[in-house]
PATOR-113568 format. One record per residue (C-alpha): residue in one letter; x, y, z. Coordinates in steps of 0.02 Angstrom, whole numbers, plus 50000, padded with zeros to 5 digits. Layout:
AXYZ;...
//
This chain:
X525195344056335;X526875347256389;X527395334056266;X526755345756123;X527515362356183;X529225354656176;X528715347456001;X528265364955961;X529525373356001;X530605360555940;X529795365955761;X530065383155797;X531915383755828;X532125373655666;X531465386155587;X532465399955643;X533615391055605;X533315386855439;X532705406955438;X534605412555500;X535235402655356;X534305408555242;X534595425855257;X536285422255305;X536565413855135;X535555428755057;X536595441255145;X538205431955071;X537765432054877;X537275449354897;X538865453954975;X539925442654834;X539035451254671;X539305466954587;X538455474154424;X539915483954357;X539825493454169;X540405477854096;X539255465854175;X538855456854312;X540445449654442;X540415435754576;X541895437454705;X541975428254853;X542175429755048;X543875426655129;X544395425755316;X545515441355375;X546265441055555;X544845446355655;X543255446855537;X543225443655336;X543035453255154;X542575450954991;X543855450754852;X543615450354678;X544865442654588;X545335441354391;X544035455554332;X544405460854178;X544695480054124;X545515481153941;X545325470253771;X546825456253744;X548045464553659;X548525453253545;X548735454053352;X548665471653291;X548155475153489;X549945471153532;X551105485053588;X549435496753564;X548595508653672;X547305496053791;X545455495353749;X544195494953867;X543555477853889;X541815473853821;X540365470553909;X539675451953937;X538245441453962;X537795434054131;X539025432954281;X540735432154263;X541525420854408;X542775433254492;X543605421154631;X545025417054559;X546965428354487;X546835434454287;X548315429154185;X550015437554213;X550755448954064;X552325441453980;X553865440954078;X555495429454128;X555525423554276;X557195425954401;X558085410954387;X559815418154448;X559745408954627;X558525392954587;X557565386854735;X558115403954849;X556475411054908;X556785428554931;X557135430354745;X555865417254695;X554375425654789;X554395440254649;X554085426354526;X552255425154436;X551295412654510;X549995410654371;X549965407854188;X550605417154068;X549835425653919;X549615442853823;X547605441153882;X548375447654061;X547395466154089;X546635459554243;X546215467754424;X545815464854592;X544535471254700;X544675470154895;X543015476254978;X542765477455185;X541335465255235;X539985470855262;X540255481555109;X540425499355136;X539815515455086;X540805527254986;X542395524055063;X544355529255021;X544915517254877;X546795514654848;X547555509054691;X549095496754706;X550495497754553;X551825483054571;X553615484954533;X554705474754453;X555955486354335;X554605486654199;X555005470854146;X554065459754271;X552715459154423;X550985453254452;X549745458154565;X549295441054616;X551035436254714;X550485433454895;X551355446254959;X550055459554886;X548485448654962;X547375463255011;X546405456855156;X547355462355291;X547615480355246;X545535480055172;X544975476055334;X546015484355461;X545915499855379;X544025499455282;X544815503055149;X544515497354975;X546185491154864;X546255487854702;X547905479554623;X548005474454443;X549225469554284;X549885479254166;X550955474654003;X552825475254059;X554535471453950;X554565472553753;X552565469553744;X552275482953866;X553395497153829;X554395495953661;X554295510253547;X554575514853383;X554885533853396;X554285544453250;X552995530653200;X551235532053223;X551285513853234;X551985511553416;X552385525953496;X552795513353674;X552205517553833;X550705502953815;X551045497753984;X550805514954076;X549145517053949;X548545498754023;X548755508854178;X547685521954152;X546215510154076;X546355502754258;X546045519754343;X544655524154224;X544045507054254;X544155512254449;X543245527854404;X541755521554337;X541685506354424;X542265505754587;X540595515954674;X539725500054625;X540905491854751;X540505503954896;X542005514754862;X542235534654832;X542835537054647;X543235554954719;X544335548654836;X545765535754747;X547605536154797;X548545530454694;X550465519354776;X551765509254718;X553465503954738;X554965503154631;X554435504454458;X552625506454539;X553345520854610;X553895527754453;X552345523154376;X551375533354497;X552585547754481;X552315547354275;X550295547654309;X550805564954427;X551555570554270;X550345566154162;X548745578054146;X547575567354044;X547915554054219;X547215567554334;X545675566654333;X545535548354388;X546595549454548;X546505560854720;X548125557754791;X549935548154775;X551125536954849;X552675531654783;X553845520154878;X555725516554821;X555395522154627;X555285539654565;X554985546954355;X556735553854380;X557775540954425;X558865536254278;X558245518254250;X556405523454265;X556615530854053;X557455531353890;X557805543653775;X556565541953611;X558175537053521;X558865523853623;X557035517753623;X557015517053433;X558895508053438;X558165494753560;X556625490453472;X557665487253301;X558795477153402;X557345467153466;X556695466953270;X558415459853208;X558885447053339;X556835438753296;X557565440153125;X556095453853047;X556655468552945;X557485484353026;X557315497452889;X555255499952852;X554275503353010;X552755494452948;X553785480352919;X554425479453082;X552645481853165;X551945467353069;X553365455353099;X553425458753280;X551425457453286;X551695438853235;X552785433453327;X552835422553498;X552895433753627;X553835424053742;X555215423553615;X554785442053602;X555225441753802;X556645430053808;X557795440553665;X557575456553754;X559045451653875;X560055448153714;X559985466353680;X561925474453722;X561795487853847;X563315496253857;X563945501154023;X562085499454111;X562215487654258;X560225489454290;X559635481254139;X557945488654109;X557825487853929;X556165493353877;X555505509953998;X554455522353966;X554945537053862;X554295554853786;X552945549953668;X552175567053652;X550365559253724;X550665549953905;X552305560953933;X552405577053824;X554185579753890;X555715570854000;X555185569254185;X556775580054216;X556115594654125;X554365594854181;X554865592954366;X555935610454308;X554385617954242;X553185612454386;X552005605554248;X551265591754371;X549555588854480;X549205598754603;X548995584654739;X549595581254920;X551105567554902;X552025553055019;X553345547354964;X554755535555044;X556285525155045;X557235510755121;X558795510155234;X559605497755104;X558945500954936;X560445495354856;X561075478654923;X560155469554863;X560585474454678;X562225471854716;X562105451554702;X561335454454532;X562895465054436;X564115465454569;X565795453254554;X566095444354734;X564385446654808;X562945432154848;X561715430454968;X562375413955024;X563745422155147;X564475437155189;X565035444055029;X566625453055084;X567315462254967;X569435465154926;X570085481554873;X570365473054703;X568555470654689;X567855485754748;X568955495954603;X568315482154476;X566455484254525;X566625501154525;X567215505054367;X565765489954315;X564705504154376;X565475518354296;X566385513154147;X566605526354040;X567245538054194;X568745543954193;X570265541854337;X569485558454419;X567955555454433;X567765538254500;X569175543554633;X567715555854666;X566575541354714;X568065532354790;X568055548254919;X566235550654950;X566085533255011;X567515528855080;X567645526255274;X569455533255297;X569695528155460;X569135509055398;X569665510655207;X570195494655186;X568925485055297;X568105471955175;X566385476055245;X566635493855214;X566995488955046;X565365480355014;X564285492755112;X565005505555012;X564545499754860;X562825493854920;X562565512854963;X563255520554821;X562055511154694;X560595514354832;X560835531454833;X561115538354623;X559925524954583;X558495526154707;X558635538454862;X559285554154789;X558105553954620;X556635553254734;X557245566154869;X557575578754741;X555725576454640;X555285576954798;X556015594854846;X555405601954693;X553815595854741;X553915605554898;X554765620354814;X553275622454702;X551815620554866;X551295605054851;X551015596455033;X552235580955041;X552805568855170;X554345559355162;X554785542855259;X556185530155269;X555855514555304;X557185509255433;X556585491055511;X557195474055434;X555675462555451;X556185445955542;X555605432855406;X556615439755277;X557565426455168;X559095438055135;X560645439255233;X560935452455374;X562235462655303;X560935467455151;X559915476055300;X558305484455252;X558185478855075;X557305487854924;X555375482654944;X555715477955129;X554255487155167;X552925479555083;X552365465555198;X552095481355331;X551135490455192;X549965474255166;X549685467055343;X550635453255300;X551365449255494;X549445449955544;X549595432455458;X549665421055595;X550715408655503;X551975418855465;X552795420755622;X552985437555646;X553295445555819;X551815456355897;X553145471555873;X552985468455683;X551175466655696;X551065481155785;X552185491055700;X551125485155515;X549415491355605;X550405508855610;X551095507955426;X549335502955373;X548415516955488;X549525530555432;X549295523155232;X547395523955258;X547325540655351;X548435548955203;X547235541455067;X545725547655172;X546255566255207;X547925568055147;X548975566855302;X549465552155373;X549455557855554;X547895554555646;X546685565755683;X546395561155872;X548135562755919;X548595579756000;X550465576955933;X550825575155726;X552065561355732;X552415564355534;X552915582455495;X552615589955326;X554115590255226;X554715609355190;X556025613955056;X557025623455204;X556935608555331;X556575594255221;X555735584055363;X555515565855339;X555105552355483;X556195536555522;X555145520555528;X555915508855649;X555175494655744;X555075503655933;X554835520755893;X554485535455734;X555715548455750;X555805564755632;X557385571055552;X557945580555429;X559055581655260;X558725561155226;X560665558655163;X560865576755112;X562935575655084;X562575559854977;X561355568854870;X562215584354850;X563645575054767;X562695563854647;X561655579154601;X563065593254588;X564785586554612;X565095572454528;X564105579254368;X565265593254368;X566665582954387;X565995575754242;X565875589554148;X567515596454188;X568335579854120;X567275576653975;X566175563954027;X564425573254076;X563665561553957;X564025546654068;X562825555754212;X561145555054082;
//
């Protein structure tokens, strides 16, 4: 008798356990597929520091633009049959890889890490596990000067900040270079801007998808850095983008900054460039359009660096510009007007955002050593950087960034420079959209990002380099084999918390805390907070004296010695 209880039993427990696995199993493909408006997807689940998520990877949101498609306004991808296996990256767009320091990690990390092809309008859906209910969705844009990025480098792996923060992310490709943002200006043909248009397919994707997923299409911030900065910015500026995002976030990268655009006719003189160096006509637009439709577009890629840009040291050749649809005027003058959404805004920097360029266009720097620069080279690179200025005005710059009581300390030298690019090109655009923001009552926090992460592959003068605040912004440290010290890790939980918070209810503060750690940035005080590893301190006037000269001074000096073209 005894003998048969145990035997019993014994049958019992198998089959609760073959009950628990069961449902377990159950519970799993329920979790892992997703009827969207398209059809039918199949991520799968992926381990995330202390519990797990589901990610959906390689969905696709817009119609190959290829053939007549190419250099077009994105079409929404059509719906298919059955279940479409979402578990591994889409394609990446068109783009040259850096090959300036071969086998350097910290400029080969930024490279695409899967094929390339002009089928590349993919996303990425990161969902907490179990899946939730109508929660805060945020939309990642990559950077990459226009001309390059992928959503698929590890470094944008959404796990981490998905479930810390039960949040849902969504990162994606969009067309970048020639294929995603030459124009002919004055053509009905291509009027550029294709990559900011695959953009906005993605957020109307989001829209109408993303409830499916268990997130709040009333809810989406939109963030980026760099030129996902700027793109962000342009969708603020653009009103046929507002109804498909709540909030924004744009890190290192504003609309203004004068490598984020081009003028409709240096657009036009760039794309008939491109035309005659692949050897198609350059007088008849149609012409043009159809030669450039059939040809390869990684030759279309390659050639674009052949194209002379005279006196630019950031060489961005193909940006977005005023096509009278996505942007109905210059970023400058609609900022002026206040003809933007209505929308609470964060917005940030870098201690360093220049160094780091500096490598790239700069004679006598490298990230190999120290990179100390003589007084001979310091005069040379500047005038790299200004070259049409006259003697005035680059002694203007010479005096702004000078440290007189160390002017002719090699490191000065270098820092100087480092700063100087930082500041026209990064900093000071986004600190002035930013006070006109405020100016016009829009609630905006500002933050610099002032802690260099311990595993990063540049040298230690570059300090906190442009996009040095990304792993923090993605739970990267919370990696355990990345070696990061519980400081980082604790200092990412913050940057995350303070993210999520700001996409939930539009300040990044918390609500149980008594004190607000991040003040609102006024256009009297100009608040912003200081990010360092130990503690967040508020300031105010983020490099004010800097500013003030790149945005008054030295275009009047300019002016005053015929040269205010060189500022535009």
């Amino acid at each position: 008798m005894w003998y048969d209880r145990r035997h019993g039993l014994g049958h019992i427990h198998v089959w609760i356990l073959f009950l628990h696995v069961c449902i377990s199993h159950s519970w799993a493909q329920e979790e892992t597929l997703v009827d969207t408006k398209q059809g039918k997807v199949r991520g799968l689940q992926l381990p995330a520091h202390s519990g797990s998520v589901t990610a959906f990877l390689g969905i696709p949101y817009g119609e190959p633009p290829t053939g007549t498609l190419r250099f077009q306004k994105s079409e929404p991808r059509k719906p298919w049959d059955g279940v479409l296996d979402a578990t591994k990256y889409g394609h990446s767009c068109y783009q040259n890889c850096d090959t300036t320091f071969p086998g350097f990690s910290g400029s080969e990390m930024w490279n695409a890490n899967t094929e390339f092809s002009e089928d590349c309008l993919y996303l990425n859906v990161w969902v907490p596990s179990p899946r939730p209910v109508a929660v805060a969705v945020m939309v990642w844009f990559h950077g990459g000067g226009f001309i390059s990025g992928t959503s698929s480098l590890d470094i944008y792996d959404g796990r981490y900040l998905v479930e810390a923060e039960d949040v849902i992310l969504v990162t994606f490709n969009y067309r970048v270079g020639p294929l995603g943002f030459l124009a002919l200006t004055g053509n009905q043909g291509i009027q550029g801007n294709a990559g900011l248009f695959d953009q906005r397919l993605a957020l109307l994707w989001v829209h109408e998808n993303i409830g499916q997923f268990g997130g709040n299409p009333e809810s989406v911030t939109i963030f980026g850095e760099s030129a996902g900065g700027a793109s962000v910015n342009f969708h603020v500026l653009s009103p046929k983008s507002y109804p498909f995002f709540t909030r924004a976030i744009m890190g290192s990268g504003s609309a203004n900054a004068k490598w984020a655009s081009v003028t409709q006719k240096e657009a036009r003189t760039r794309a008939v460039n491109l035309a005659n160096l692949l050897e198609c006509p350059t007088t008849d637009d149609t012409e043009i359009i159809t030669c450039l439709q059939s040809k390869d577009p990684q030759e279309i890629t390659k050639l674009q660096f052949s194209i002379p840009l005279d006196g630019i040291v950031l060489m961005i050749h193909f940006a977005p510009t005023v096509d009278g649809d996505f942007l109905t005027d210059t970023p400058e003058k609609l900022l002026e007007l206040g003809q933007f959404k209505s929308s609470e805004i964060l917005a940030g920097v870098v201690r360093n955002e220049g160094t780091i360029f500096t490598v790239y266009w700069a004679s006598g720097f490298s990230p190999f050593n120290e990179s100390l620069i003589t007084g001979a080279q310091y005069e040379k690179n500047l005038k790299k950087l200004f070259p049409k200025v006259g003697e005035l005005g680059l002694e203007s710059v010479l005096f702004q960034y000078t440290d007189w009581e160390e002017e002719k300390d090699p490191k000065m030298n270098r820092d100087a420079l480092g700063h100087m690019f930082g500041d026209e090109y990064f900093l000071c655009p986004l600190v002035d959209m930013v006070q006109r923001f405020a100016e016009r009552g829009l609630k905006i926090f500002l933050y610099r990002f002032d802690h260099r992460f311990s595993q990063l592959a540049w040298p230690e003068w570059m300090g906190v380099i442009h996009s040095g605040e990304i792993p923090f912004i993605f739970g990267i440290p919370l990696d355990g084999k990345q070696n990061y010290s519980e400081a980082e890790q604790e200092l990412s939980r913050k940057v995350m918390k303070a993210l999520a918070n700001f996409a939930r209810t539009g300040d990044p503060n918390c609500k149980e805390d008594s004190e607000k750690i991040w003040p609102v940035y006024t256009s009297e005080g100009q608040e912003y907070l200081s990010i360092k590893l130990d503690k967040f301190k508020t300031k105010k006037k983020l490099k004010a004296e800097e500013c003030k000269f790149w945005d008054y001074y030295f275009p009047l000096v300019l002016k005053h010695t015929g040269h205010a073209d060189e500022n535009k």
